[in-house]
Backbone of each chain as ProteinMPNN parsed JSONL, in Angstrom:
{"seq_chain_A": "XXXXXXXXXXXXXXXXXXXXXXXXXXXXXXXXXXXXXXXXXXXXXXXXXXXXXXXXXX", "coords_chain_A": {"N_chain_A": [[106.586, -116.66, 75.671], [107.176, -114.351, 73.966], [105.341, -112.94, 73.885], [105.206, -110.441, 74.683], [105.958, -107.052, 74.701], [107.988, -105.985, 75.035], [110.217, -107.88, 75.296], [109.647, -109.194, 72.608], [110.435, -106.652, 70.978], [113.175, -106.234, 71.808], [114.179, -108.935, 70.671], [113.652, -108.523, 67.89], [115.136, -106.162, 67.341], [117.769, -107.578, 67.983], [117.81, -109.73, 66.215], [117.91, -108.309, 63.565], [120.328, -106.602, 64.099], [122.339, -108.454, 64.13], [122.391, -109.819, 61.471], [122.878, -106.716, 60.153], [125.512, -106.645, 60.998], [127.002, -108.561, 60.224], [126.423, -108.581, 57.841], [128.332, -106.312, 56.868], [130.588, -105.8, 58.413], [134.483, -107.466, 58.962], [136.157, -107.903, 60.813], [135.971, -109.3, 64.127], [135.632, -107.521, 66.553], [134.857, -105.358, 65.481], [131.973, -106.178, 64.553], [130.932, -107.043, 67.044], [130.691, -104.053, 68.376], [128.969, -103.332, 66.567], [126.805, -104.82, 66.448], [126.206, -104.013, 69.32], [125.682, -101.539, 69.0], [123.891, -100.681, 66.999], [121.935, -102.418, 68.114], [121.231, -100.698, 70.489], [120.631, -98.413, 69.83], [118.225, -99.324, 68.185], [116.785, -100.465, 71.035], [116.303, -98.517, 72.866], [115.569, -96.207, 71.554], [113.423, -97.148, 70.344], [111.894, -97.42, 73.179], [112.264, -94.433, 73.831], [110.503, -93.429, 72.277], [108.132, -94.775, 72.497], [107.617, -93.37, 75.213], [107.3, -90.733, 74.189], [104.887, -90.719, 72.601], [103.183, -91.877, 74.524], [103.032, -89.832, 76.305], [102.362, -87.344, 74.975], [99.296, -88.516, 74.451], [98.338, -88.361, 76.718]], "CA_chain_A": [[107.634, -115.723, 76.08], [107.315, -113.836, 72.733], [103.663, -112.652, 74.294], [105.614, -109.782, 75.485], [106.393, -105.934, 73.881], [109.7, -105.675, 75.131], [110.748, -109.106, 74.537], [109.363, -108.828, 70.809], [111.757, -105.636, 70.195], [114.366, -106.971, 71.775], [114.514, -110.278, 69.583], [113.577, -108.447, 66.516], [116.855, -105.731, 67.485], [119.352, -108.45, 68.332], [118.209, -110.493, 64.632], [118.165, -106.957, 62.404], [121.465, -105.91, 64.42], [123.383, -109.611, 63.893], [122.394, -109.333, 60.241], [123.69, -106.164, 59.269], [126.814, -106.494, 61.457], [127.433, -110.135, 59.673], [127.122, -108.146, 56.365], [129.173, -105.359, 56.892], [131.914, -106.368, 59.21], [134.731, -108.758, 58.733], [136.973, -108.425, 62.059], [135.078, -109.794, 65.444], [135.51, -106.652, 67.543], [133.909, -104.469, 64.636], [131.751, -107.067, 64.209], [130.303, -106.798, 68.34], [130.917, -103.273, 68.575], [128.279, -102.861, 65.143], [125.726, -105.6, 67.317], [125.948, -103.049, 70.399], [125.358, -99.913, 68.65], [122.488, -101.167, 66.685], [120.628, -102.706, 69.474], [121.084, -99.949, 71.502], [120.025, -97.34, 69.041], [116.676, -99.602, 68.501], [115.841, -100.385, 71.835], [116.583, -96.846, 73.269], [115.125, -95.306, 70.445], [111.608, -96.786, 70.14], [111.806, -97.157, 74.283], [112.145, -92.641, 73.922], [109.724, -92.961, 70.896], [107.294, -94.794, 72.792], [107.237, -92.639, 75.937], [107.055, -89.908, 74.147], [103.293, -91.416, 72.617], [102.053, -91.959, 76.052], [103.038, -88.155, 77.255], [101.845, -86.634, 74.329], [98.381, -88.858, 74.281], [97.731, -87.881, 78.022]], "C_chain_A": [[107.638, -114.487, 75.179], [106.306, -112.737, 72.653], [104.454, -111.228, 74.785], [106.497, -108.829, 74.504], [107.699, -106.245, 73.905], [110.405, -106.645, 74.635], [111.008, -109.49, 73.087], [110.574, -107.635, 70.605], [112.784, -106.186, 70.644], [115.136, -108.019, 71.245], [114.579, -109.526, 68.161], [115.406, -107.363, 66.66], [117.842, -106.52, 67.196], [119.003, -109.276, 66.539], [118.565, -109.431, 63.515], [120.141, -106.354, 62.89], [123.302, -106.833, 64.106], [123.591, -109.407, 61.932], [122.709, -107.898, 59.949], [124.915, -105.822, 60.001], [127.613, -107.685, 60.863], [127.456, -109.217, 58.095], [128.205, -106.705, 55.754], [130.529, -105.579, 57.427], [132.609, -107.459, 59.42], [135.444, -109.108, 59.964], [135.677, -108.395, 63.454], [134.896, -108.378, 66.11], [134.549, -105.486, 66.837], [132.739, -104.94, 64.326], [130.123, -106.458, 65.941], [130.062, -105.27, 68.35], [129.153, -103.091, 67.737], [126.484, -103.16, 65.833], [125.643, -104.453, 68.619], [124.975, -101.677, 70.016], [124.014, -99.919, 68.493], [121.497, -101.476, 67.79], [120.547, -101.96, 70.25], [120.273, -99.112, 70.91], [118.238, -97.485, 69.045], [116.061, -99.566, 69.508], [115.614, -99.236, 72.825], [115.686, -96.328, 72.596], [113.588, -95.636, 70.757], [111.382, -96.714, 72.116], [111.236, -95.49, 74.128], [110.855, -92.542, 73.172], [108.44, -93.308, 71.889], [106.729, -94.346, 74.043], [106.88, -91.32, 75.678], [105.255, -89.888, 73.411], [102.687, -91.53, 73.189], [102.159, -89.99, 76.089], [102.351, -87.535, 76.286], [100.029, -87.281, 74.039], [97.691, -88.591, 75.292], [96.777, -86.292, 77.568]], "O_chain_A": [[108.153, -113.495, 75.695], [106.257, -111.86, 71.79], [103.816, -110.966, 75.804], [107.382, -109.242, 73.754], [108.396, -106.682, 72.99], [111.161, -106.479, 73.677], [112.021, -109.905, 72.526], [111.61, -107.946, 70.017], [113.475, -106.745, 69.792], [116.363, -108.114, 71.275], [115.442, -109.85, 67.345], [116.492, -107.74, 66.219], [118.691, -106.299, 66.332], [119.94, -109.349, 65.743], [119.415, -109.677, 62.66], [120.943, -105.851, 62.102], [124.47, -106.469, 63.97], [124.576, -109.005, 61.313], [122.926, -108.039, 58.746], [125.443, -104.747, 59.714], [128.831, -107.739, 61.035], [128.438, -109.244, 57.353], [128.602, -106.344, 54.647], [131.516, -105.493, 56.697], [132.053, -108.446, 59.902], [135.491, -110.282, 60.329], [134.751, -107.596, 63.592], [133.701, -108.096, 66.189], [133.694, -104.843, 67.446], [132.123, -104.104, 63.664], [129.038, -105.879, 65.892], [128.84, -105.121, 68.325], [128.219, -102.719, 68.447], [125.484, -102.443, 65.837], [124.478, -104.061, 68.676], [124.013, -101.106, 70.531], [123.143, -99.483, 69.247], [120.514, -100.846, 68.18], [119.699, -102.263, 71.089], [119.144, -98.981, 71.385], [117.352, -96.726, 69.437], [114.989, -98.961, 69.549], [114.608, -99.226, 73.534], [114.775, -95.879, 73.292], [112.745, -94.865, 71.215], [110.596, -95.822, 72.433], [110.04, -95.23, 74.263], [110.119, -91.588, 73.424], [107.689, -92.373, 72.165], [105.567, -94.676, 74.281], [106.286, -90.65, 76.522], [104.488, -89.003, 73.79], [101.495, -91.411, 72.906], [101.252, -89.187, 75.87], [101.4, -86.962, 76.818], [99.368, -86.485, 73.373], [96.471, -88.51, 75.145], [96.17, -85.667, 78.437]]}, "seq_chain_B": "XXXXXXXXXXXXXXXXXXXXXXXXXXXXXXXXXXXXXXXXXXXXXXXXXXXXXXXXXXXXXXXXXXXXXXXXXXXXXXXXXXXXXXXXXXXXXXXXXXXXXXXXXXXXXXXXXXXXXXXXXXXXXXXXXX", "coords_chain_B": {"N_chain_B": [[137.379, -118.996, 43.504], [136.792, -116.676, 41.162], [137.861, -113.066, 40.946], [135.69, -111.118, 40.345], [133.063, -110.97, 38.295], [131.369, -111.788, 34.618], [128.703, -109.751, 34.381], [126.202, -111.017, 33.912], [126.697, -113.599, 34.705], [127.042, -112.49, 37.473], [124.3, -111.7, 38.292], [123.254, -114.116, 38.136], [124.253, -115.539, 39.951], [122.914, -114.069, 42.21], [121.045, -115.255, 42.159], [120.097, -117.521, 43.534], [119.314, -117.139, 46.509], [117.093, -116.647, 46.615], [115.801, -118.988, 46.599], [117.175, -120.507, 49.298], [117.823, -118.739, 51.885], [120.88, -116.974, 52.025], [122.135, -119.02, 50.305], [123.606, -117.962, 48.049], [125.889, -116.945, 48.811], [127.102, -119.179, 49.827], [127.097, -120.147, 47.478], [129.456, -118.249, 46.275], [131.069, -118.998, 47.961], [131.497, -118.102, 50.466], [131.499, -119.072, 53.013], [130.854, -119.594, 55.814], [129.419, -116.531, 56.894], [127.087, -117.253, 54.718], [125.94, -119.535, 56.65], [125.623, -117.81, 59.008], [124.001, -116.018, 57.702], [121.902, -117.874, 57.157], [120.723, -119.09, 59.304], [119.852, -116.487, 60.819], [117.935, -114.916, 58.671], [116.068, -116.959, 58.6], [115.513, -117.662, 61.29], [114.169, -114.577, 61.7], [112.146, -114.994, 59.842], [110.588, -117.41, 61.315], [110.744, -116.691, 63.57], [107.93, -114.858, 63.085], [106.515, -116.361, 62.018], [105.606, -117.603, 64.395], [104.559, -115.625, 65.936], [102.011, -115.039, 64.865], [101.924, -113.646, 62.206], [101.106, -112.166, 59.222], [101.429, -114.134, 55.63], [101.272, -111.887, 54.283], [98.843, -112.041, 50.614], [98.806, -110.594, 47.142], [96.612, -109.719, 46.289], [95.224, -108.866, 48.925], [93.221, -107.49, 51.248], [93.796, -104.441, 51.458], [95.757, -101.568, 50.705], [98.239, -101.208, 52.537], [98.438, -103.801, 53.29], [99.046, -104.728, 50.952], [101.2, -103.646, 50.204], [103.162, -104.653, 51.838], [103.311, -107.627, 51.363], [104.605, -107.231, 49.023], [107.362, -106.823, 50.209], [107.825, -109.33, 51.371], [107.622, -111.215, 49.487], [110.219, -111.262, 48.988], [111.845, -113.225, 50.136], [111.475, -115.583, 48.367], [111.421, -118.73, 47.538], [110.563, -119.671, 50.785], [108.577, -117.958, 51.485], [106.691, -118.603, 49.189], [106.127, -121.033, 49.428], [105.136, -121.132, 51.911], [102.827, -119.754, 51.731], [101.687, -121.886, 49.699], [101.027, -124.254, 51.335], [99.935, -123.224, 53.463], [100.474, -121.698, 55.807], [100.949, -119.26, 57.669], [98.485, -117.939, 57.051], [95.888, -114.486, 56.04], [93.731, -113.628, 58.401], [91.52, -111.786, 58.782], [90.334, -111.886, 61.724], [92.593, -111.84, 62.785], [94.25, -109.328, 63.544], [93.309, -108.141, 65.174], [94.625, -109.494, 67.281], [97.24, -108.755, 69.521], [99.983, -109.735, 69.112], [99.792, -109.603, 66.24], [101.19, -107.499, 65.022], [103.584, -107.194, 65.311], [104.373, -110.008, 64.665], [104.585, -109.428, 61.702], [105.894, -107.399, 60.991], [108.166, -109.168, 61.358], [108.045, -110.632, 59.899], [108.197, -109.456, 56.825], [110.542, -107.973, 57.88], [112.248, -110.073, 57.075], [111.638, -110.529, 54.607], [112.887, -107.935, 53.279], [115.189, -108.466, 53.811], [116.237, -110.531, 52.833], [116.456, -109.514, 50.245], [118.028, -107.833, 50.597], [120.462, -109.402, 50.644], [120.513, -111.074, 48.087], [121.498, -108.501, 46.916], [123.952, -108.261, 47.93], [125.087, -110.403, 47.157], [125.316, -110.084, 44.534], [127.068, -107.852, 44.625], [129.336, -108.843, 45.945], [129.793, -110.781, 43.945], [130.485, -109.297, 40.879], [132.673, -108.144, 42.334], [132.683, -106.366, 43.782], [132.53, -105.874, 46.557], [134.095, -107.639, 49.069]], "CA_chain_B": [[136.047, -117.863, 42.844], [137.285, -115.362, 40.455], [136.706, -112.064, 41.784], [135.173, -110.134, 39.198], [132.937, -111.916, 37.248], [130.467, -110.905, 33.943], [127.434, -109.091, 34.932], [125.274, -111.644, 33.583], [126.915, -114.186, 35.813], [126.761, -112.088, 38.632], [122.823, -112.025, 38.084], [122.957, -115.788, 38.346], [124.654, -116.155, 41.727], [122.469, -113.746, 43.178], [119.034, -115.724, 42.425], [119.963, -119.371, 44.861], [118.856, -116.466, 47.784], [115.425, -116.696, 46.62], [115.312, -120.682, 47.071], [117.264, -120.484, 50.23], [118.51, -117.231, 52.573], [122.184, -117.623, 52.234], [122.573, -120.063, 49.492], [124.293, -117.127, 46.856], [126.949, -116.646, 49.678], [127.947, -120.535, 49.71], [128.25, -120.645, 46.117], [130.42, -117.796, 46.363], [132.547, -119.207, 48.819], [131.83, -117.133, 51.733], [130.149, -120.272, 53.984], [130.71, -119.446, 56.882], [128.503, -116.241, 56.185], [126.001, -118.015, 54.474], [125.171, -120.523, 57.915], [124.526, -117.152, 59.395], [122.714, -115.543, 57.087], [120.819, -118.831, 56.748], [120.142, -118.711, 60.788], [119.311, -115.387, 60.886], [116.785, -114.591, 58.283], [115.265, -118.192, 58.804], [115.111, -117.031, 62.602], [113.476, -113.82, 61.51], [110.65, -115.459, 59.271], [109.903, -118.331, 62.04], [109.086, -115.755, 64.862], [106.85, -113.718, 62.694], [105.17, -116.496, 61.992], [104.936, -117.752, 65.643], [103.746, -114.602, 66.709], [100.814, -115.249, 64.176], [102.269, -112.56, 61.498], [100.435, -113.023, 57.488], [102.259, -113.921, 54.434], [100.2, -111.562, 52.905], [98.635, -112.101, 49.251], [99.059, -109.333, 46.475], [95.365, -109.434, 46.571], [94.946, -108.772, 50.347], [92.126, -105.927, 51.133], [94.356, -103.043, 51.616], [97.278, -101.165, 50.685], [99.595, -101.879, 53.043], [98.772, -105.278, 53.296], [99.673, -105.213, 49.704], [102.843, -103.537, 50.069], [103.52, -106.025, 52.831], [103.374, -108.871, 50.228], [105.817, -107.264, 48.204], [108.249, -107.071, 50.568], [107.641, -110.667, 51.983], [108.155, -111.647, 48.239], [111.559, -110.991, 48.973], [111.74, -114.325, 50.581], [111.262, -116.05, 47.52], [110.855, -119.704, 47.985], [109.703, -120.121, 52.099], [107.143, -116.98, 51.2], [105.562, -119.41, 47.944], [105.886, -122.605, 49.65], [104.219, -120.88, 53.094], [101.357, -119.309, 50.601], [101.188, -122.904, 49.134], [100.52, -124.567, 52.36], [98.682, -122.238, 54.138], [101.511, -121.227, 56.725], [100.127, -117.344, 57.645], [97.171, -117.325, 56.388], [95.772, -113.654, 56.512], [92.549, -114.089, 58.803], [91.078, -110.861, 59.636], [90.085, -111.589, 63.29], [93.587, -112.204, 63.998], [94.512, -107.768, 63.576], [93.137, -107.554, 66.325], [95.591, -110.045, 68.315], [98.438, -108.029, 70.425], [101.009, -109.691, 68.307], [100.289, -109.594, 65.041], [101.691, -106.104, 63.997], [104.964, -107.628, 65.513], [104.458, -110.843, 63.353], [104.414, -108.875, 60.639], [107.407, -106.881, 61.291], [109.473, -110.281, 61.094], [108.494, -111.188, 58.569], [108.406, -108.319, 56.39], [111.945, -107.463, 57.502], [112.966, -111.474, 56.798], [112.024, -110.233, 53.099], [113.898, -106.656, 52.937], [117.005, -108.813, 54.064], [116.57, -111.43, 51.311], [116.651, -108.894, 49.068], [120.138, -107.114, 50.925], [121.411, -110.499, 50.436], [120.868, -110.669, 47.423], [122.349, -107.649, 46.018], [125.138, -108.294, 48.737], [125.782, -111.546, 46.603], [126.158, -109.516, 43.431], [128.106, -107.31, 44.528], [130.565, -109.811, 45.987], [130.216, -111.327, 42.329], [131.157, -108.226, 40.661], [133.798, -107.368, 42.694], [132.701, -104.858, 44.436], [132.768, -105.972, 47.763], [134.78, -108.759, 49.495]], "C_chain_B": [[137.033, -116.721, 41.958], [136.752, -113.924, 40.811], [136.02, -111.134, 40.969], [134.886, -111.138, 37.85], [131.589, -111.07, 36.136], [129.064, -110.75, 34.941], [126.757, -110.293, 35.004], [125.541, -113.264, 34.864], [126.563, -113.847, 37.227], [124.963, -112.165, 39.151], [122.503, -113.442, 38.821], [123.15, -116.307, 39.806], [123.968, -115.383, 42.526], [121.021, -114.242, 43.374], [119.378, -116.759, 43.696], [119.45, -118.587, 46.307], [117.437, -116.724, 47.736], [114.957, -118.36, 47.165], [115.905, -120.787, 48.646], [117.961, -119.261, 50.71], [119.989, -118.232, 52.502], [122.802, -118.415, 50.808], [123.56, -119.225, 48.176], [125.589, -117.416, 47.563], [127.756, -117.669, 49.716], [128.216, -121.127, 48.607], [129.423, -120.123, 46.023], [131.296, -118.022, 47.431], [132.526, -118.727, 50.125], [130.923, -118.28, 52.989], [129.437, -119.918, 55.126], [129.454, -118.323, 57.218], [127.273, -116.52, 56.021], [125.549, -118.762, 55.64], [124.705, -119.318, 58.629], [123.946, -116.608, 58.946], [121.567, -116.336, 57.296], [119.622, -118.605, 57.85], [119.402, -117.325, 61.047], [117.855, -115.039, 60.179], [116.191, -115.894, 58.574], [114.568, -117.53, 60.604], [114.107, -115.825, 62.587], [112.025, -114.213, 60.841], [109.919, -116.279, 60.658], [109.238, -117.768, 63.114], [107.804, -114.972, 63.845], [106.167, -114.544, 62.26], [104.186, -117.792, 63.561], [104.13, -116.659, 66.071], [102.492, -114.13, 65.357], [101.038, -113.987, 62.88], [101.704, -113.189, 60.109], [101.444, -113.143, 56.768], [101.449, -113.657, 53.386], [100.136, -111.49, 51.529], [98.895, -110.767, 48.58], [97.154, -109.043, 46.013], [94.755, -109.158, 48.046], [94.127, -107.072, 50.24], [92.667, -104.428, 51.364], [95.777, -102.588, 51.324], [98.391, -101.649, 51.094], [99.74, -102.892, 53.598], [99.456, -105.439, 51.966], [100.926, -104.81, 49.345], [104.001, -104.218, 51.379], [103.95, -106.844, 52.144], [104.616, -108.124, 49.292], [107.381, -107.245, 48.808], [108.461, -108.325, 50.727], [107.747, -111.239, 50.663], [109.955, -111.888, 47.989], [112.139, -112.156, 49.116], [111.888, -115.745, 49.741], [110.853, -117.615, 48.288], [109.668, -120.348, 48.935], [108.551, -119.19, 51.707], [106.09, -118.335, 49.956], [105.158, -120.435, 48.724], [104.883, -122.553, 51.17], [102.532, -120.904, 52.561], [100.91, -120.818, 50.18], [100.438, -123.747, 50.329], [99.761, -124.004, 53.756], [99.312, -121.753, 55.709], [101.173, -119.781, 56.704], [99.875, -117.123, 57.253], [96.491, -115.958, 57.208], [94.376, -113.98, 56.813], [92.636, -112.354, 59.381], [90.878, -110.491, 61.116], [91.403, -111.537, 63.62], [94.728, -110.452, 64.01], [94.022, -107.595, 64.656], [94.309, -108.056, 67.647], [96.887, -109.151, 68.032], [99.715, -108.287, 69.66], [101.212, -109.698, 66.454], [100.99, -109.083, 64.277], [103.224, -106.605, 63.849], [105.354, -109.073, 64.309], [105.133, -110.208, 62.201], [105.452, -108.065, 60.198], [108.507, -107.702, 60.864], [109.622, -110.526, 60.005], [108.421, -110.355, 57.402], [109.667, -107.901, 56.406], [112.329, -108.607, 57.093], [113.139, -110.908, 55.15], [113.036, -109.383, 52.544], [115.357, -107.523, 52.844], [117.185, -109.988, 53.325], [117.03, -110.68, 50.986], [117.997, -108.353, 49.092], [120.721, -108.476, 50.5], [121.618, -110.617, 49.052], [121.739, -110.033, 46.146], [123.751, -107.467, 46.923], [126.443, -109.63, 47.884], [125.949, -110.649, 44.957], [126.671, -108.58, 43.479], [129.3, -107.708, 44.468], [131.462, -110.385, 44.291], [130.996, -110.709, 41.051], [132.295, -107.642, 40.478], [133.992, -106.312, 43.56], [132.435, -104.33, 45.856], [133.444, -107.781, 47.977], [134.102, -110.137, 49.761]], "O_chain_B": [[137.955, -116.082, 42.466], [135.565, -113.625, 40.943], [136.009, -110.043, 41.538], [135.568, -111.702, 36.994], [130.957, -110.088, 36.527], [128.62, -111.423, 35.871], [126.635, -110.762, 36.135], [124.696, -113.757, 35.611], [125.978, -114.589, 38.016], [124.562, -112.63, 40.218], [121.751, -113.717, 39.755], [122.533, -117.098, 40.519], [124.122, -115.673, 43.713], [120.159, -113.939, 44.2], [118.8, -116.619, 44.774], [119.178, -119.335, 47.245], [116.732, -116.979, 48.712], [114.036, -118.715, 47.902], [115.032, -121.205, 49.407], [118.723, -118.723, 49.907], [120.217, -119.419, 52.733], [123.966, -118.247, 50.445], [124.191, -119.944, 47.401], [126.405, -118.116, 46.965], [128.973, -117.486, 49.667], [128.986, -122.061, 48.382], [130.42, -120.805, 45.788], [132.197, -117.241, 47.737], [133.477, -118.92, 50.882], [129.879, -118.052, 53.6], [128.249, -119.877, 55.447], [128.46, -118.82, 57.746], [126.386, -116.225, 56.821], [124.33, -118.595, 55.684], [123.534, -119.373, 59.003], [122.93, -116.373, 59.599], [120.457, -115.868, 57.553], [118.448, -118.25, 57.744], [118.27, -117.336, 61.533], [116.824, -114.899, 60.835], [115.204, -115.46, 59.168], [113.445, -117.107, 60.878], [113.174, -115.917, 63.385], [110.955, -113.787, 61.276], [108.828, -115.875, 61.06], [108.108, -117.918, 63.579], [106.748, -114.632, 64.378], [105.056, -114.14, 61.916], [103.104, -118.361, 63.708], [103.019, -116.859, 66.561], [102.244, -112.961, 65.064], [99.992, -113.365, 62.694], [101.779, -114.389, 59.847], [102.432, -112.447, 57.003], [101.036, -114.237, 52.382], [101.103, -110.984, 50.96], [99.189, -109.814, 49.302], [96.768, -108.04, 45.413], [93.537, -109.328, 48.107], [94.315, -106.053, 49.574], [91.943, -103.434, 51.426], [96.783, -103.198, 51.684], [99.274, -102.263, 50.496], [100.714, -103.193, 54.288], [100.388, -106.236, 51.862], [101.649, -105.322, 48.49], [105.213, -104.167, 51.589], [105.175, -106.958, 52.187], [105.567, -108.837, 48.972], [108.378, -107.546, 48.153], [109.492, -108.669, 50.147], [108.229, -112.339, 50.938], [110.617, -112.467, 47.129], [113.034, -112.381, 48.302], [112.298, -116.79, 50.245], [110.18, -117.712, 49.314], [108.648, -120.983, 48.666], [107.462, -119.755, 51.605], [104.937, -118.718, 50.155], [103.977, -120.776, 48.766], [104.142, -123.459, 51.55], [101.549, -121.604, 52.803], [99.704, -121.028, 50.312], [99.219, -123.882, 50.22], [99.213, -124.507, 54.737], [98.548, -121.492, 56.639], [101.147, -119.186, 55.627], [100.273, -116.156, 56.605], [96.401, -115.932, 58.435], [93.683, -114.498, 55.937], [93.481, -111.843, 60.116], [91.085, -109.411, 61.669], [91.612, -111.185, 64.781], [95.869, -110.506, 64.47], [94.457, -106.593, 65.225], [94.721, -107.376, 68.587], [97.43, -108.868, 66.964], [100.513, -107.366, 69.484], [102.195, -109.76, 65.716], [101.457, -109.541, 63.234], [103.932, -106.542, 62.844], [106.24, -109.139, 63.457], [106.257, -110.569, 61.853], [105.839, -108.091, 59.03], [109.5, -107.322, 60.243], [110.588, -110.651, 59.253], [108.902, -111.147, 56.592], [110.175, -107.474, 55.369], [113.23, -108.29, 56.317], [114.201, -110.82, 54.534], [113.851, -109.706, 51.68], [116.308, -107.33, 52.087], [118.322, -110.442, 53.195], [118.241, -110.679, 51.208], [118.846, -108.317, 48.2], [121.743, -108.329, 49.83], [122.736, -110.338, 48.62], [122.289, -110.47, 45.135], [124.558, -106.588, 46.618], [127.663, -109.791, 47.898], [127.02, -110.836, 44.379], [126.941, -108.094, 42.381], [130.177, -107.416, 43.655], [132.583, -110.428, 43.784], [131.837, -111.294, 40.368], [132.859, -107.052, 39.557], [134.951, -105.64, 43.94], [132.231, -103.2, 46.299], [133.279, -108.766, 47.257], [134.778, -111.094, 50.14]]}, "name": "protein", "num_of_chains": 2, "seq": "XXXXXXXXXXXXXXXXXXXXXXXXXXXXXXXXXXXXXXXXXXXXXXXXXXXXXXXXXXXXXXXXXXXXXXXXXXXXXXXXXXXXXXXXXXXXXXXXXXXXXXXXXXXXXXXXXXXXXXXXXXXXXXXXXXXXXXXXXXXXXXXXXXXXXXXXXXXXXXXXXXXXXXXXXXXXXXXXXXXXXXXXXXXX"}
């Protein structure tokens, strides 16, 4: 299952995003909120990063 | 726990991270915490080394294999006791397989976030966070 880009960032996001929302935040909602952001930021981010690698390698 | 404790103490409670992720956090009291820290970075080392990732040596043939290894040092214990038993061994042919870079990633960050732990546990110790 793991055989798989997206899958791979998406696991490594959600463990980097639990860990530093578990060491920063003590109430639950700041807590989720911290897990959202993060994982969005990563998988958005290299998602943009890595379309912009294809367009510019064409 | 007293919350503000000598330096030299504080030192002390932040090594038990190196033998296990987490283990500073459940001396200091914070348990709950500590089970996920434990889960977490444990979770982070075990994919990276399903997805065939090295626990590269400080002799490994290149740079940033070798500044690989120093992060993955971070790890303390599972990194020695992997190295001892031959748990991601660095094999050349296997740079070429699709997942290794990702391997390598895991476990590489598993170390960085020892190390936050850590200095997360002497701060706590300190005082200088909750």
């Amino acid at each position: 299952m793991l055989n798989d880009h997206f899958l791979s960032l998406a696991a490594f996001s959600l463990l980097v995003a639990l860990f530093f929302a578990t060491l920063n935040h003590r109430d639950r909602r700041g807590f989720w909120k911290s897990v959202g952001k993060t994982m969005a930021w990563m998988v958005v981010g290299s998602l943009l990063f890595a379309y912009f690698m294809l367009w510019t390698a064409r | 726990m007293p919350s503000a404790l000598p330096r030299w103490k504080a030192y002390a409670y932040s090594l038990p991270t190196l033998l296990l992720p987490g283990l500073s956090h459940w001396f200091l009291g914070r348990r709950r915490r500590a089970v996920a820290f434990f889960c977490i970075v444990g979770a982070t080392f075990w994919v990276g080394l399903l997805l065939h990732g090295a626990l590269f040596p400080f002799h490994a043939p290149n740079w940033l294999y070798r500044l690989g290894a120093l992060a993955e040092v971070g790890l303390g214990a599972p990194y020695a006791l992997g190295r001892i038993i031959g748990l991601g061994r660095l094999d050349m042919r296997d740079a070429a397989d699709l997942m290794f870079g990702y391997g390598n990633t895991f476990l590489v960050s598993a170390g960085l976030m020892n190390m936050l732990l850590m200095m997360d546990a002497f701060d706590i110790a300190v005082g200088r966070k909750e």
